[in-house]
C-alpha positions in Angstrom: 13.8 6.3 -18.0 13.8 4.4 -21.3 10.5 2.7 -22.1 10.8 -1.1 -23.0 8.8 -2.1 -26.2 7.1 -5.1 -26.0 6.2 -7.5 -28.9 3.3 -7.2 -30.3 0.8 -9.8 -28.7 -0.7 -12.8 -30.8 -3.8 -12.3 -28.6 -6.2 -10.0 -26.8 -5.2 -9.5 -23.6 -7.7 -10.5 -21.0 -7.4 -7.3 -18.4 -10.5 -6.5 -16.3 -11.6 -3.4 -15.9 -11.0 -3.7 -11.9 -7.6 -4.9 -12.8 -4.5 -2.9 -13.1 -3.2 -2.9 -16.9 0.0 -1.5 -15.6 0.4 -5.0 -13.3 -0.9 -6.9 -16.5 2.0 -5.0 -18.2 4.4 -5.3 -15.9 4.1 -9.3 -15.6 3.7 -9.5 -19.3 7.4 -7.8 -19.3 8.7 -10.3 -16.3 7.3 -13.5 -18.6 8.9 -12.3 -21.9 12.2 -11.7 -20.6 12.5 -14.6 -18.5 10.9 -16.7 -21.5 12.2 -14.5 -24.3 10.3 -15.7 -27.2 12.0 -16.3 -30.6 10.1 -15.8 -33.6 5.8 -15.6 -33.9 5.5 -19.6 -33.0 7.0 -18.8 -29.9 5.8 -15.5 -29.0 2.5 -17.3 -29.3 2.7 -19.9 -27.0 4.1 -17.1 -24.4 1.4 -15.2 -24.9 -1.0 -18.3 -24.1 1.5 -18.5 -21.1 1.2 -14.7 -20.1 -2.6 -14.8 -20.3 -2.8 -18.2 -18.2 0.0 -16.8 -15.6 -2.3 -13.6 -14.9 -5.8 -16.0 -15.2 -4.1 -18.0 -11.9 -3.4 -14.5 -9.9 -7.3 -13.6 -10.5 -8.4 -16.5 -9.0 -6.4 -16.6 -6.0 -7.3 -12.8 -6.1 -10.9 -14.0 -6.6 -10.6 -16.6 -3.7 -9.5 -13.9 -1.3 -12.3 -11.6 -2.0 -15.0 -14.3 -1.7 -13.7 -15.1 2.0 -13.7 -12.0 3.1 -17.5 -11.1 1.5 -18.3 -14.1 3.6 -17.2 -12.4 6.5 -20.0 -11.2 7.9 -22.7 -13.9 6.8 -20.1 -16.3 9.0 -20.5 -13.7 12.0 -24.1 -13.3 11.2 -24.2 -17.6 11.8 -21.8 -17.8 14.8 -23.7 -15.4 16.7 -27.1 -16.6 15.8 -25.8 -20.0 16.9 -24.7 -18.9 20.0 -27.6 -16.2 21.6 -30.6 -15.8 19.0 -32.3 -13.5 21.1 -29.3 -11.1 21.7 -28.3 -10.9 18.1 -31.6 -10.2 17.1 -32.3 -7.6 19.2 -28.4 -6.0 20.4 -26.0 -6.9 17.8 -27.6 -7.2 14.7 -26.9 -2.9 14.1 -23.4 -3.5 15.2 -22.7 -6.0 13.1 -24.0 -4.2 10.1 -20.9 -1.7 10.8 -18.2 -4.4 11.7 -16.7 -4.5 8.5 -16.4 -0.9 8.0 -16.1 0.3 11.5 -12.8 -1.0 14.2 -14.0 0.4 17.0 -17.7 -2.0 16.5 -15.4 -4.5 14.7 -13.5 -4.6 18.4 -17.0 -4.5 20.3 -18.3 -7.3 18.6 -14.9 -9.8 18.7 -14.8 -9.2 22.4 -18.5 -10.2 22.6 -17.9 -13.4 20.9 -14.6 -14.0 22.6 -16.6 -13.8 26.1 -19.6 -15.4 25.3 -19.3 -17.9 23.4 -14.8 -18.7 23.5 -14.2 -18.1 20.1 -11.7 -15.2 18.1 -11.2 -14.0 15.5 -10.3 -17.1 13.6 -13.8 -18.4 14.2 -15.3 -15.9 12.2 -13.0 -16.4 9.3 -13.4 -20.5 9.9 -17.5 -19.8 9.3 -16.8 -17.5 6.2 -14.7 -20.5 4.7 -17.1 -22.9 5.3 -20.0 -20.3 4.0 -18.2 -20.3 0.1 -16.4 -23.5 0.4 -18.5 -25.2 -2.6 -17.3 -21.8 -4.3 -13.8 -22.2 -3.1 -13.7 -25.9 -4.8 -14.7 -24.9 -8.1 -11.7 -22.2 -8.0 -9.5 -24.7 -6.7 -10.5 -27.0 -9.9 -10.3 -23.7 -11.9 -6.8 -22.9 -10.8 -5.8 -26.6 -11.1 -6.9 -26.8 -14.4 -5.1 -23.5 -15.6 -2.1 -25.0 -14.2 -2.2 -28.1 -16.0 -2.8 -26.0 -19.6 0.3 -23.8 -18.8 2.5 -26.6 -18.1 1.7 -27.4 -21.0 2.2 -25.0 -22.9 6.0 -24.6 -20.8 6.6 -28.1 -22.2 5.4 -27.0 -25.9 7.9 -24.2 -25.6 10.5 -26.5 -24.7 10.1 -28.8 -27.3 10.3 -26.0 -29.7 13.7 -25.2 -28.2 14.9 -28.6 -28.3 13.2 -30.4 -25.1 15.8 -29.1 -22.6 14.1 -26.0 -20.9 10.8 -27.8 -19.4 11.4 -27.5 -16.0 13.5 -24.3 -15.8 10.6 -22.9 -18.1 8.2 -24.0 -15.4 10.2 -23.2 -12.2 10.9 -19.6 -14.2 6.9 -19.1 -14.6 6.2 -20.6 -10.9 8.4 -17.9 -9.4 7.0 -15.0 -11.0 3.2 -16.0 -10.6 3.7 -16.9 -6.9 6.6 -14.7 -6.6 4.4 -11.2 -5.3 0.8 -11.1 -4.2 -0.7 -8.1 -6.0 -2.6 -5.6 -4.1 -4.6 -3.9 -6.6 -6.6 -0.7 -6.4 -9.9 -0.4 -7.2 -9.9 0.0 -10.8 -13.9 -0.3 -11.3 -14.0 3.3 -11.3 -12.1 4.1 -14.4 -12.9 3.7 -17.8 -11.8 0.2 -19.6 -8.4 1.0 -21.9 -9.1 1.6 -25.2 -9.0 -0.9 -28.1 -5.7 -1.1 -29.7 
């Protein structure tokens, strides 16, 4: 397999060490050869384009992760609505393990879905409403990287003669919603080196 070379980037490239550089690469690739930057000027403003394209992922990475670290607290307020003195004293230990264990995971759902009528869907309801001031300021986050890269799209554009605005942005829109990355774990390993 021949290895594509990339241009050489006008900016550091903002990959966290729980990140994958390989995905960071592999959308950097997808953006410069939809975008296919002409000259420095260019290849600048797609890099500003790259780096907002993979700061949008994050946070709709980010916003996943927050709901489901809220998982439990919303389990933890559901059943302390519903039966203080049995969760205190019964299902507190089990629900220590629900995240980690199915067969308590499928103890407890069965406990709320006979006591108190709720599923699953409750649980994940009460983790939303647990980070939802959190989950607004992402939302604003996002919004607001979306507003500098259509920018950006449009300053691209203009440098090619104002006729590419919207495929630009409908080109960018399909690649950063086009896969949902399911990244390992990549807290473990060292950060890549300096170029």
């Amino acid at each position: 397999m021949i290895e594509r070379v990339l241009p050489k980037s006008t900016v550091p490239w903002p990959v966290l060490i729980t990140e994958s550089p390989h995905e960071f690469e592999r959308l950097r690739g997808e953006l410069n050869d939809e975008l296919k930057p002409r000259g420095p000027v260019e290849r600048y403003v797609v890099d500003g384009i790259i780096e907002k394209a993979w700061g949008i992922r994050r946070l709709h990475r980010v916003k996943t992760s927050l709901i489901n670290a809220a998982l439990r607290p919303g389990l933890n307020a559901i059943l302390a609505a519903a039966d203080p003195y049995r969760w205190q004293s019964a299902l507190k230990p089990v629900v220590d393990h629900w995240c980690s264990d199915e067969r308590d995971k499928k103890g407890v759902l069965k406990v709320v879905e006979q006591a108190i009528k709720l599923d699953e869907s409750a649980i994940e309801a009460a983790a939303v409403q647990y980070v939802a001031e959190d989950l607004e300021r992402l939302d604003r986050l996002i919004a607001s990287l979306e507003s500098r890269l259509g920018k950006d799209l449009r300053l691209l554009a203009e440098l090619r003669g104002g006729q590419l605005g919207a495929q630009l942005h409908a080109k960018v829109n399909r690649v950063i919603d086009g896969k949902v990355l399911a990244l390992d774990n990549y807290s473990k390993k060292p950060p890549p080196a300096a170029a």
